[in-house]
N, C-alpha and C positions, 0 to 999 in steps of 0.2 A: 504494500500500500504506500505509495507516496504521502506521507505525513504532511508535508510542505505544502502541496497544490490543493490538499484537504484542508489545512487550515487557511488558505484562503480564499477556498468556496467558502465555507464557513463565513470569513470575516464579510467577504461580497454579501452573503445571502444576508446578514445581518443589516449591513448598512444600506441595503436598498429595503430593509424591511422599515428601518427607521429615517424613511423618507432619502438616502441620499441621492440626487438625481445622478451624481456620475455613476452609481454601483449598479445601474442596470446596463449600460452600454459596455462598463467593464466584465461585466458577468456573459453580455452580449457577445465579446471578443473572447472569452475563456473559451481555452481548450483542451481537452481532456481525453485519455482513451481507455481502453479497458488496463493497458498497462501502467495506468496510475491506481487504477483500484474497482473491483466491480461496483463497491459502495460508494465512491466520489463519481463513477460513470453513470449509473444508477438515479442518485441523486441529482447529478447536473443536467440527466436529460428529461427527467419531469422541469426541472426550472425549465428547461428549453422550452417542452410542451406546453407548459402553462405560460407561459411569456412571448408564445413565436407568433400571437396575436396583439393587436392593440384595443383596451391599456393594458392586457391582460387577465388572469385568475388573479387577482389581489387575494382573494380567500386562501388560498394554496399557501403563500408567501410566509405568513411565522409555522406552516408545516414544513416547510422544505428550511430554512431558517435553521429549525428548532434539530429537526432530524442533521442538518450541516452539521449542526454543533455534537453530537453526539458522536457519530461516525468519526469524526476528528477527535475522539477520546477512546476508540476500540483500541484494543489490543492486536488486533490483527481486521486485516479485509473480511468481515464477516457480514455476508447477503444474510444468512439465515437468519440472521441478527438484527440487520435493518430489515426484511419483511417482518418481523416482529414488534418492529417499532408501533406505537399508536399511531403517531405521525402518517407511516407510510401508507397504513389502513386507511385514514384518512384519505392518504392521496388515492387512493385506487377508488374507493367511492364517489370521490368528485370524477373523475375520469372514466371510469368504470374499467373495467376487465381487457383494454382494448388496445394495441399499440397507436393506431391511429383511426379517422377518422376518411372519406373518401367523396367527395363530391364526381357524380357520374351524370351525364349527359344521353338519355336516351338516344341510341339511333332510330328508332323508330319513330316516338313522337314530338322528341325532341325535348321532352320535360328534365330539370333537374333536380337531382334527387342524390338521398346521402347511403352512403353505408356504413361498416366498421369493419375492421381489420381487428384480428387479435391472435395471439400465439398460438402454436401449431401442437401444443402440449393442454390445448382448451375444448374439451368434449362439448362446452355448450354451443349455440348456436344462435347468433343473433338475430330479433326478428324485429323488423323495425316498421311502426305504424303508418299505414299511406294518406292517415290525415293530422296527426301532431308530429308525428316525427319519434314520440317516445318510442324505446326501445324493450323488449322480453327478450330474455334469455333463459334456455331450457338445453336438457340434454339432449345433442344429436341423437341418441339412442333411445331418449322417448315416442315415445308412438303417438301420447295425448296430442290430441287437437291442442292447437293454442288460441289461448284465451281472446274473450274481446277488450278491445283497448278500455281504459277508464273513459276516455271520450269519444266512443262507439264506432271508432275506425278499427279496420285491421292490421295483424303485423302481417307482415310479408318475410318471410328469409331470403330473398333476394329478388333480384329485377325489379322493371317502372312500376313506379307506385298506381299509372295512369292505366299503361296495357300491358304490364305485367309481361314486356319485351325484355331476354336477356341481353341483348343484344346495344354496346354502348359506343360512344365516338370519344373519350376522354375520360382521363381519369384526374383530378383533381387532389390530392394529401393534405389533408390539416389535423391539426391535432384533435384529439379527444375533449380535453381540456374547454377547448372553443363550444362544441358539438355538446357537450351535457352543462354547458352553462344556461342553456334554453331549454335543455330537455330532460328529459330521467329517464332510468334503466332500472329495472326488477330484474330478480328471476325467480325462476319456479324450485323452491323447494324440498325437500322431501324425495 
């Protein structure tokens, strides 16, 4: 673990928590790879996520802050560790379960429309509402029907929301972060 380039995520996350205006554009310029540490990696690319919009997740900001500060006190490069954090919990709720987020352009009817991207170690399967945009998640291996929305649209697990064409002309990448600050994500249970 690079010690050094952790403790000054750390100091960045701090002092753009307590308003300083240059610690975002310095945080902006930080560079990091997994050979500085999976937990300084980890941690700088949720800031990413939540800041690669403007103004931003301000909400995110004393989690990602708070978690800085800890991981610059582990004893060793420990993920297990940091997913354990409350903090991180935190972050994955506001983001949800998702590496990114996807704006898609029908080819057929030309409507635009979002999806989600998420790890290939994730049995659920995202389904996303064709009139709020809210998101269910359920196992790919459940059979049940899914549910209706809370605001009586349905999820779709993928294609136009419109004609229900898989068929698209671009793909569009934003963060998660952006994408559940208007919307929400359940999942099913049990």
């Amino acid at each position: 673990m690079n010690l050094d380039k952790t403790k000054v995520f750390a100091d960045l996350t701090k002092r753009h928590l307590e308003g300083d205006s240059t610690a975002r554009d310095l945080l902006d310029a930080f560079k990091t790879t997994l050979d500085d540490g999976y937990c300084l990696f980890n941690a700088y690319e949720e800031w990413k996520g939540a800041f690669s919009f403007y103004p931003g997740r301000t909400d995110t900001l004393s989690l990602i802050a708070n978690l800085a500060q800890k991981i610059a006190h582990y004893a060793t490069d420990d993920t297990l560790q940091m997913f354990a954090e409350p903090e991180w919990r935190e972050l994955v709720a506001l983001r949800g379960p998702f590496n990114c987020a996807v704006r898609y352009i029908c080819a057929n009817c030309g409507v635009n429309y979002a999806g989600l991207r998420q790890s290939g170690f994730d049995d659920r399967m995202p389904a996303i509402c064709n009139s709020c945009g809210d998101v269910w998640l359920q196992s790919g291996y459940d059979n049940t029907p899914l549910p209706e929305c809370d605001c009586g649209g349905s999820f779709l697990h993928s294609g136009c929301p419109k004609c229900r064409s898989e068929k698209t002309e671009g793909e569009i990448y934003f963060s998660s972060y952006e994408y559940f600050q208007t919307h929400k994500w359940k999942e099913k249970r049990g």
